[in-house]
Backbone as a ProteinNet text record, in pm:
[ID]
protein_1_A
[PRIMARY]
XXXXXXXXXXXXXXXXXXXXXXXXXXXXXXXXXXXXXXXXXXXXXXXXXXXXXXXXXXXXXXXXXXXXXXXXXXXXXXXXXXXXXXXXXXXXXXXXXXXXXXXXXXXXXXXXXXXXXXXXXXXXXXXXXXXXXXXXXXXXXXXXXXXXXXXX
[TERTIARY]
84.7	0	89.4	58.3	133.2	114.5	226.1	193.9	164.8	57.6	44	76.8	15.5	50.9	145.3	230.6	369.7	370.8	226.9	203.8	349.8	427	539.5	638.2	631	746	672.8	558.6	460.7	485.6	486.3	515.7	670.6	725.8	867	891	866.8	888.3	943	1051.8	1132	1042.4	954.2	899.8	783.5	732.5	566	584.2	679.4	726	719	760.8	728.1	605.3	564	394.4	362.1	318.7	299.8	304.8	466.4	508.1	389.3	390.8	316.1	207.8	132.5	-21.8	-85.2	-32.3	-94.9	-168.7	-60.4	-141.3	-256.3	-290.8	-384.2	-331.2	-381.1	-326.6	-334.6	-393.1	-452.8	-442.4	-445.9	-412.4	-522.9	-562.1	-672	-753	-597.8	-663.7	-665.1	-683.7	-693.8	-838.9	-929.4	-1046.3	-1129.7	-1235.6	-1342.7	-1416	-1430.3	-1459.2	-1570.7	-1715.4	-1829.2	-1910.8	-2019.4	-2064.8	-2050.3	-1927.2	-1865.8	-1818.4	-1836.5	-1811.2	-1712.8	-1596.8	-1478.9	-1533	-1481.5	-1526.9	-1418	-1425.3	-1347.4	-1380.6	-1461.7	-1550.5	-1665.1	-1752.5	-1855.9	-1889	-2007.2	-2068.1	-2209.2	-2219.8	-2387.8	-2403	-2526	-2599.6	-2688.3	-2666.9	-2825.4	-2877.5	-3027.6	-3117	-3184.8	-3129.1	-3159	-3274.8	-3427.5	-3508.5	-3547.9	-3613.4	-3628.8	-3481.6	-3347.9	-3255.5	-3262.1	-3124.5	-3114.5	-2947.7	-2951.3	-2805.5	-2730.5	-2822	-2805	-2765	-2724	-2623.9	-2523.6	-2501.8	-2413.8	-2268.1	-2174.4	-2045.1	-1953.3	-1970.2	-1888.4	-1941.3	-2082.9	-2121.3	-2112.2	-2114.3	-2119.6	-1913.2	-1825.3	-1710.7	-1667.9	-1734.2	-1718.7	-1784.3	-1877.5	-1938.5	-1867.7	-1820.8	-1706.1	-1599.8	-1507.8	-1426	-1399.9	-1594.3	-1599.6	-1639.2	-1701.8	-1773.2	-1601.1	-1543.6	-1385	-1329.6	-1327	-1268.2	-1335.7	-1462.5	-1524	-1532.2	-1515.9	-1512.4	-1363.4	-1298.7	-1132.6	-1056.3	-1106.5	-1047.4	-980.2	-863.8	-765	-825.8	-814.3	-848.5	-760.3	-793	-667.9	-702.9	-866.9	-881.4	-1024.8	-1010	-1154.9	-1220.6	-1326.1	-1367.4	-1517.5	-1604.1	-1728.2	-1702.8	-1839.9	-1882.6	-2029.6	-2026.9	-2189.9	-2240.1	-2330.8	-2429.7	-2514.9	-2564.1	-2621.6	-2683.3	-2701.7	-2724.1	-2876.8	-2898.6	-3012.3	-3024.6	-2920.9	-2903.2	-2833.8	-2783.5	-2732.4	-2574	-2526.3	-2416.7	-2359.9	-2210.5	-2222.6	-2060.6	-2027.1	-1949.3	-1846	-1746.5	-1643	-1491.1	-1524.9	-1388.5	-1308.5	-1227.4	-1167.9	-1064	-1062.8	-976	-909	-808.3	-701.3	-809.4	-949.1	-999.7	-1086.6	-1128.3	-1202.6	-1261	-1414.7	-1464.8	-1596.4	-1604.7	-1769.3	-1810.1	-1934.8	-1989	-2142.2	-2125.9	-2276.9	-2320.8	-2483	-2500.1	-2662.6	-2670	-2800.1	-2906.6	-3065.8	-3108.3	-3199.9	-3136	-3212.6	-3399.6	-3417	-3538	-3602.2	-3570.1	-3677.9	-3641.1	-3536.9	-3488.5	-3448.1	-3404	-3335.4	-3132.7	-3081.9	-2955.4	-2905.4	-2857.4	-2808.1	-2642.2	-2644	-2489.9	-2425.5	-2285.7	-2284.2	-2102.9	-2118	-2016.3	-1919.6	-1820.2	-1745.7	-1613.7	-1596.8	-1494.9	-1407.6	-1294.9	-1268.3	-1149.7	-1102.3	-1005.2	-1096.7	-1014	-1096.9	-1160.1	-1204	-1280	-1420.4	-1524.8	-1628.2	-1725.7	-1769	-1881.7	-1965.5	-2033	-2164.7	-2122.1	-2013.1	-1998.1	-2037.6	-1914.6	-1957.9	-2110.1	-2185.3	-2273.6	-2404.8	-2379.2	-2434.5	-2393.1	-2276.1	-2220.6	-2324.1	-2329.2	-2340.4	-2541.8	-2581.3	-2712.9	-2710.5	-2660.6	-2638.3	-2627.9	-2584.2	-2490.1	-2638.8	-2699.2	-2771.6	-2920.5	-2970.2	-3106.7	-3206.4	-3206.6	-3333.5	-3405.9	-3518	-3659.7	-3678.6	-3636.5	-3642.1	-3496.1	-3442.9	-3314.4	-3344.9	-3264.8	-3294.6	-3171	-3075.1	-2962.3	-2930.5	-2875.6	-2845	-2720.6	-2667.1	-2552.3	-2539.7	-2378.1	-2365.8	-2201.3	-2212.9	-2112.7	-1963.9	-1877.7	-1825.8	-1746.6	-1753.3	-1627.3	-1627.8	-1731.9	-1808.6	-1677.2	-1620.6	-1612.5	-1711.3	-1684.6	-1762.1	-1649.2
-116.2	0	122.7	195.3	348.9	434.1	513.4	598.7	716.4	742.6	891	1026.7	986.4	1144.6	1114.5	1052.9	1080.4	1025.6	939	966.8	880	750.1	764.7	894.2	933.7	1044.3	1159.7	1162.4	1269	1223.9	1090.1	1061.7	1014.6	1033.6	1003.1	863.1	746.9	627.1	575.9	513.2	485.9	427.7	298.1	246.6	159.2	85.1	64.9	-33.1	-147.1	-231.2	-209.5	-101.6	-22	17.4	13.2	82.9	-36.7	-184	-288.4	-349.1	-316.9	-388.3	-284.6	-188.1	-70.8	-105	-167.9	-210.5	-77.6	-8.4	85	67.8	-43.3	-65.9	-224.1	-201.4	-362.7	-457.3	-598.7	-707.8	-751.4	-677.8	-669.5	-501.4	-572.6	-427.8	-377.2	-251.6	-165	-106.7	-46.3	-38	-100.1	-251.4	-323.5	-326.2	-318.8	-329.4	-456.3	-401.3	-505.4	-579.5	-726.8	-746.8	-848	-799.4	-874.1	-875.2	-993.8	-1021	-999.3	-958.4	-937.9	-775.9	-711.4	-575.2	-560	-466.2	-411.4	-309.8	-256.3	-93.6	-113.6	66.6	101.4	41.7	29.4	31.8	-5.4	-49.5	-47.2	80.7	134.7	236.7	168.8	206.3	180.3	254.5	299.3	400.8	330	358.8	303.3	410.9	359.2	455.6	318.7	396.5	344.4	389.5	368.4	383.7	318.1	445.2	345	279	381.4	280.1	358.1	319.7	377.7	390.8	462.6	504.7	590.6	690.1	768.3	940.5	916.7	1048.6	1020.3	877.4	811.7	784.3	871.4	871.4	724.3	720.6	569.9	464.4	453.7	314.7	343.4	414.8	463.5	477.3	497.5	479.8	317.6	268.7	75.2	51.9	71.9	-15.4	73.2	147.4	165.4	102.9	114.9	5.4	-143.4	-199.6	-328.8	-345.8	-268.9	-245.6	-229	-148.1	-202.6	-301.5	-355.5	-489.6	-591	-620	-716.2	-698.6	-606.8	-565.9	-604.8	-630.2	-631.8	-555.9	-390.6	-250	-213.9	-122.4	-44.2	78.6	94.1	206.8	298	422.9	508.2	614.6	677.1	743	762.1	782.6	846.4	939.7	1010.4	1129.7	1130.6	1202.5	1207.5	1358.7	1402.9	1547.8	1504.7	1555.8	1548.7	1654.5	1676.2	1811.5	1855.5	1901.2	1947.5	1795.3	1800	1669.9	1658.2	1551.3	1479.3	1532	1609.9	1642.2	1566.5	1500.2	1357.5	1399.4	1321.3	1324.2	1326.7	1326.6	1268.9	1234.3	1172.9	1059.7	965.2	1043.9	917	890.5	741.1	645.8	661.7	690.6	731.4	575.4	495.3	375.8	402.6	330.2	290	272.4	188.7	154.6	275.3	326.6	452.3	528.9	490.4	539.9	478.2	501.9	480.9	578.5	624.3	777.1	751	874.8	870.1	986.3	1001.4	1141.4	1108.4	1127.9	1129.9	1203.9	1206.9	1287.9	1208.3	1168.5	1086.2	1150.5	1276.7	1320.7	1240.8	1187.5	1140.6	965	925.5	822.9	759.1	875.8	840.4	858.7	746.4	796.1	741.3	853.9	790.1	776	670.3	569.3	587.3	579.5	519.9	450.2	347.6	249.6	240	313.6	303	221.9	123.7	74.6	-14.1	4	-63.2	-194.8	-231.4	-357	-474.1	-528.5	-685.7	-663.3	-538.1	-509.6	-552.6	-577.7	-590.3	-495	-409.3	-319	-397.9	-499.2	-542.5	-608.5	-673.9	-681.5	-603.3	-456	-339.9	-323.3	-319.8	-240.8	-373.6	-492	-601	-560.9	-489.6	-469.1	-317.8	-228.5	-113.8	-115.6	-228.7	-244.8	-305.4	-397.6	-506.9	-380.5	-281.2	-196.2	-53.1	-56	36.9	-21.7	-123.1	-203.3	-116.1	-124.6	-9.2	-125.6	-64.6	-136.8	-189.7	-60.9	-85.2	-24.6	-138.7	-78	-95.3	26.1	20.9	44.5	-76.9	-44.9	-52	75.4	64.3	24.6	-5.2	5.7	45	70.9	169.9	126	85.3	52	171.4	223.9	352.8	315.1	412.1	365.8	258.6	256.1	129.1	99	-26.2	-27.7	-196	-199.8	-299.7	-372
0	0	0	-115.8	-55.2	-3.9	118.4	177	141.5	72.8	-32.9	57.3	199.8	285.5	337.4	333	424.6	527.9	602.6	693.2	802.1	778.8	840.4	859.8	770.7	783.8	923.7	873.5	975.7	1112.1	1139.1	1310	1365	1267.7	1271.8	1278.7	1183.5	1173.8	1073.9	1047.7	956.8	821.9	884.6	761.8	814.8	759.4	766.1	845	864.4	943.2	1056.9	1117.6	1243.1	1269.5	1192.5	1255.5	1221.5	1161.4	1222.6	1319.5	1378.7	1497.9	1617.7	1592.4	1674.3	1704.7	1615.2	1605.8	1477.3	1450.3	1385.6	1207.4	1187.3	1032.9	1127.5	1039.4	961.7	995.9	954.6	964.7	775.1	723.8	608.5	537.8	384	317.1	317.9	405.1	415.9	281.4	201.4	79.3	-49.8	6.8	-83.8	-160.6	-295.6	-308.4	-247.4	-212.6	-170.8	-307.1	-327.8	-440.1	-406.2	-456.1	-355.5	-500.1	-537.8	-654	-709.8	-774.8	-897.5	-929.3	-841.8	-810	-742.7	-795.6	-722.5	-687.6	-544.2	-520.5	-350.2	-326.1	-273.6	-99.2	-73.9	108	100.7	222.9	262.2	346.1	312.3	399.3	443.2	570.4	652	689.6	635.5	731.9	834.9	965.5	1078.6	1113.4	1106.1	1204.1	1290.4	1397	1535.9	1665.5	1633.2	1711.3	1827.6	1922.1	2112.6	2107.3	2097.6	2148.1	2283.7	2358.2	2495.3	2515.3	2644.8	2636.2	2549	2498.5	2400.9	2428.2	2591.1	2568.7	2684.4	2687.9	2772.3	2706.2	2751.6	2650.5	2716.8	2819.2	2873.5	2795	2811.4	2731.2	2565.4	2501.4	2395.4	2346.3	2434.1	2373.7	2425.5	2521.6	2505.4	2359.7	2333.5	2205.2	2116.9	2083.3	2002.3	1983.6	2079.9	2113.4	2019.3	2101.1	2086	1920.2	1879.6	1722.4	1677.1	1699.9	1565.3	1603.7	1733.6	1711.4	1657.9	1691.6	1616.1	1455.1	1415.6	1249	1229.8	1307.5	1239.8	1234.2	1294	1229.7	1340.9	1290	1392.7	1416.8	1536.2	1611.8	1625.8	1540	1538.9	1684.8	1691.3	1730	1823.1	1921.2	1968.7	1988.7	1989.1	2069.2	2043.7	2150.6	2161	2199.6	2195.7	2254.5	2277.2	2437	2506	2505	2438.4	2443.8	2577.3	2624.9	2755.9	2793.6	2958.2	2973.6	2920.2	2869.4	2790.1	2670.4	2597.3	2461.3	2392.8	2417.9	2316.5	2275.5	2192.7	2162.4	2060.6	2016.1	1880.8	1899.7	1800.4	1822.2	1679.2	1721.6	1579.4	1636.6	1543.8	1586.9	1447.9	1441.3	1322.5	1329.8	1196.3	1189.7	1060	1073.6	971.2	861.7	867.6	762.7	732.3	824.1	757.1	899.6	945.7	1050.9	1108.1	1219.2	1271.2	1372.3	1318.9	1356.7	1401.4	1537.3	1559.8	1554.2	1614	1617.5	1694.9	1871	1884.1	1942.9	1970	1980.6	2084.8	2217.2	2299.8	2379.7	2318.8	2332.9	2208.4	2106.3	2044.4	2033	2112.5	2143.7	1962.1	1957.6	1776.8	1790.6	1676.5	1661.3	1548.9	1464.7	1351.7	1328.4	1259.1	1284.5	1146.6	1133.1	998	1014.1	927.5	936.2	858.4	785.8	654.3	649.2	614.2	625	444.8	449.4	334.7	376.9	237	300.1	343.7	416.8	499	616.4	646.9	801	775.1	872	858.5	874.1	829.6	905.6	953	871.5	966.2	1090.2	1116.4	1246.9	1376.3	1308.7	1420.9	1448.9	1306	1305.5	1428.4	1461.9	1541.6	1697.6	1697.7	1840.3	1851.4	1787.6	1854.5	1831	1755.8	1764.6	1922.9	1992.3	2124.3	2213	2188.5	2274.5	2283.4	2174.3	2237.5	2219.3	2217.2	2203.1	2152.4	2014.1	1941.7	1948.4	1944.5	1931.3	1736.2	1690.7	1519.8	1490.9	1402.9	1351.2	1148.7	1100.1	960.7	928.1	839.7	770	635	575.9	420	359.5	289.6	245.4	101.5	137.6	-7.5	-15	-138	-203.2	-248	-227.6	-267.5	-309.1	-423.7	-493.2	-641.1	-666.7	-739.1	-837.1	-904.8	-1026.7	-1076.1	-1204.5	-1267.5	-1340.2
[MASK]
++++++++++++++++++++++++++++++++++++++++++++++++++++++++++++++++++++++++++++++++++++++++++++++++++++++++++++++++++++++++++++++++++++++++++++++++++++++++

């Protein structure tokens, strides 16, 4: 895979070998294409909408099922952060990974939160996207996916 931004040079690491040993790449080429019924393309994207879930302006339980949603997908965790809006104003929320990201955004007055899952390479989104359904118990969950990146 090439490093198009520099990004060894950016943290001061000789070569990609090192950020393996680090944990920081993959176990797998991230940007390798995903090739699923006969379609090459760049990632999976999910969108969820997540109704009557709960725990929806709870940043502890909400950065565990983060957590647990990239490991069960396979993905490196580069990064975390949430921001809690006034209490019972909900939150919002991204895990930024080697493979891409998983993002929230909720509005626990209408017990709504919408998710979305992007990942490329050999990670799984629907994995995550089973943990952070477990993790916040909607009553109705609706997921799309979207192919990015399409080729034929």
């Amino acid at each position: 895979m090439q490093d198009t931004l520099n990004f060894t040079e950016r943290i001061g690491l000789d070569d990609r070998e090192t950020l393996r040993a680090e944990g920081v790449i993959p176990p797998f080429d991230a940007g390798a294409p995903v090739v699923r019924d006969g379609f090459r393309f760049a990632g999976t994207h999910l969108l969820l909408d997540l109704w009557n879930a709960r725990s929806l302006d709870d940043v502890e339980t909400m950065e565990q099922a983060f957590r647990s949603a990239a490991d069960a997908a396979g993905a490196t965790l580069l990064n975390l952060h949430f921001h809690r809006f006034t209490c019972g104003g909900g939150l919002s929320g991204l895990a930024l990974l080697a493979e891409s990201h998983i993002s929230i955004h909720t509005w626990p007055e209408h017990s709504f939160a919408a998710a979305d899952i992007f990942m490329c390479g050999g990670a799984h989104p629907y994995q995550a996207a089973l943990v952070l359904r477990d993790a916040l118990r909607p009553e109705f969950i609706s997921i799309s996916e979207h192919r990015r990146g399409i080729q034929q």
